[in-house]
ROFIMI-652532 format. One record per residue: x, y, z of N, C-alpha, C in turn; residue number from 1. Coordinates in nm, 3 decimals, always signed. Layout:
REM residues N
<n.x:X, n.y:Y, n.z:Z, ca.x:X, ca.y:Y, ca.z:Z, c.x:X, c.y:Y, c.z:Z, num:NUM>
...
REM end
This chain:
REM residues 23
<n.x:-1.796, n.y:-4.632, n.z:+10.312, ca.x:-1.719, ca.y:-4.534, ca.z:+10.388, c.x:-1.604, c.y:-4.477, c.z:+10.305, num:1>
<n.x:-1.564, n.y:-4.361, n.z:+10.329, ca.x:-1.450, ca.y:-4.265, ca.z:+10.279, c.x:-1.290, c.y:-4.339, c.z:+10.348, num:2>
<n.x:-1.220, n.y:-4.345, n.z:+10.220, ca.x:-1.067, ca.y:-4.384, ca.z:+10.293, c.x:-1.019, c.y:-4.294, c.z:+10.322, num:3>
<n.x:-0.920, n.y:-4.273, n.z:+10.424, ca.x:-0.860, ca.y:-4.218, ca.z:+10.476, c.x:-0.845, c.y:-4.097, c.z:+10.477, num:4>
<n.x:-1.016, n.y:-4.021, n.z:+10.510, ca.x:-1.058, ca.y:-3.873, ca.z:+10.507, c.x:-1.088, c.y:-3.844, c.z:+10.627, num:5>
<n.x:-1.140, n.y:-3.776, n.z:+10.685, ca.x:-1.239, ca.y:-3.698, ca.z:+10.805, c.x:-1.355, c.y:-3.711, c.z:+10.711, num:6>
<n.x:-1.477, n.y:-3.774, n.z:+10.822, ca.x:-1.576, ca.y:-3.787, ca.z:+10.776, c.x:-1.700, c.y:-3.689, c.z:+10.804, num:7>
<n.x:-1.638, n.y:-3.642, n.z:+10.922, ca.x:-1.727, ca.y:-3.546, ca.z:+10.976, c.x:-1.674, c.y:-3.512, c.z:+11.082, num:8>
<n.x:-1.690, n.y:-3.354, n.z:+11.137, ca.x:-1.599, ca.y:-3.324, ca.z:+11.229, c.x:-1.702, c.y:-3.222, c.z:+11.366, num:9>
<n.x:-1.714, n.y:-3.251, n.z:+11.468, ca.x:-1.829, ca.y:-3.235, ca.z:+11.545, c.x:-1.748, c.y:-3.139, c.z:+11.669, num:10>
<n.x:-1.749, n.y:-3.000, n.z:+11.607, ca.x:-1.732, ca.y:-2.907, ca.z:+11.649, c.x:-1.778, c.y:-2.840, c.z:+11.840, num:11>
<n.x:-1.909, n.y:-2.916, n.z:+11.842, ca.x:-1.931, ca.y:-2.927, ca.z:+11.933, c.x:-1.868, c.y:-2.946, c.z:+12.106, num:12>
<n.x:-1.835, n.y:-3.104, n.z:+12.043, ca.x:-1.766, ca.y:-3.194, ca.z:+12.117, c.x:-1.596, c.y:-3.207, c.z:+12.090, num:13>
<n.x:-1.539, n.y:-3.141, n.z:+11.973, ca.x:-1.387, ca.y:-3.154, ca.z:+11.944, c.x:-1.341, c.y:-3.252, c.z:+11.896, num:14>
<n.x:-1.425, n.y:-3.346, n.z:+11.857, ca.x:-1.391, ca.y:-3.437, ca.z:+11.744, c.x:-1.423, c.y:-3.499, c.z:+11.646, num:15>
<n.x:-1.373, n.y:-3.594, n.z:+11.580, ca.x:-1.427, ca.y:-3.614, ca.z:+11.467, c.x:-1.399, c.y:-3.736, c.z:+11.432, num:16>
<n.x:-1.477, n.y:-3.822, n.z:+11.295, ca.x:-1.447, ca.y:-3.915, ca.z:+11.255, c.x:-1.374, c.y:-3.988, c.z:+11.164, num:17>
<n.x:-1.256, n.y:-4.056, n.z:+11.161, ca.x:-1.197, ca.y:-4.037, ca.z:+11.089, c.x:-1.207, c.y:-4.198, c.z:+11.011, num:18>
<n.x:-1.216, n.y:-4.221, n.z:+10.901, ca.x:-1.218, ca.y:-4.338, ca.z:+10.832, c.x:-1.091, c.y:-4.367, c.z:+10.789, num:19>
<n.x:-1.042, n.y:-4.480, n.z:+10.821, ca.x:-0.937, ca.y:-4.573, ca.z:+10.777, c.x:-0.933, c.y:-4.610, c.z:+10.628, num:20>
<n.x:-0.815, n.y:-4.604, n.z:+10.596, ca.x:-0.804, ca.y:-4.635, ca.z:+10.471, c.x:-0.763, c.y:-4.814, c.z:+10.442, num:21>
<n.x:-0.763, n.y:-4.830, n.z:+10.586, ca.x:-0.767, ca.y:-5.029, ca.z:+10.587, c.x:-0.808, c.y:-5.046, c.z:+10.713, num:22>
<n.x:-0.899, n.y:-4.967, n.z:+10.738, ca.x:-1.026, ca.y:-4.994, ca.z:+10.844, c.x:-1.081, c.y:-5.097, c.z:+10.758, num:23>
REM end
């Protein structure tokens, strides 16, 4: 997983995923 980026953002629905950088 990506630190502390938006991983993908689901326009659809208004949100998105965001990965922790100490997830």
């Amino acid at each position: 997983m990506e630190t502390g980026k938006v991983k993908w953002f689901n326009n659809a629905k208004g949100y998105g995923f965001i990965t922790r950088d100490r997830g």
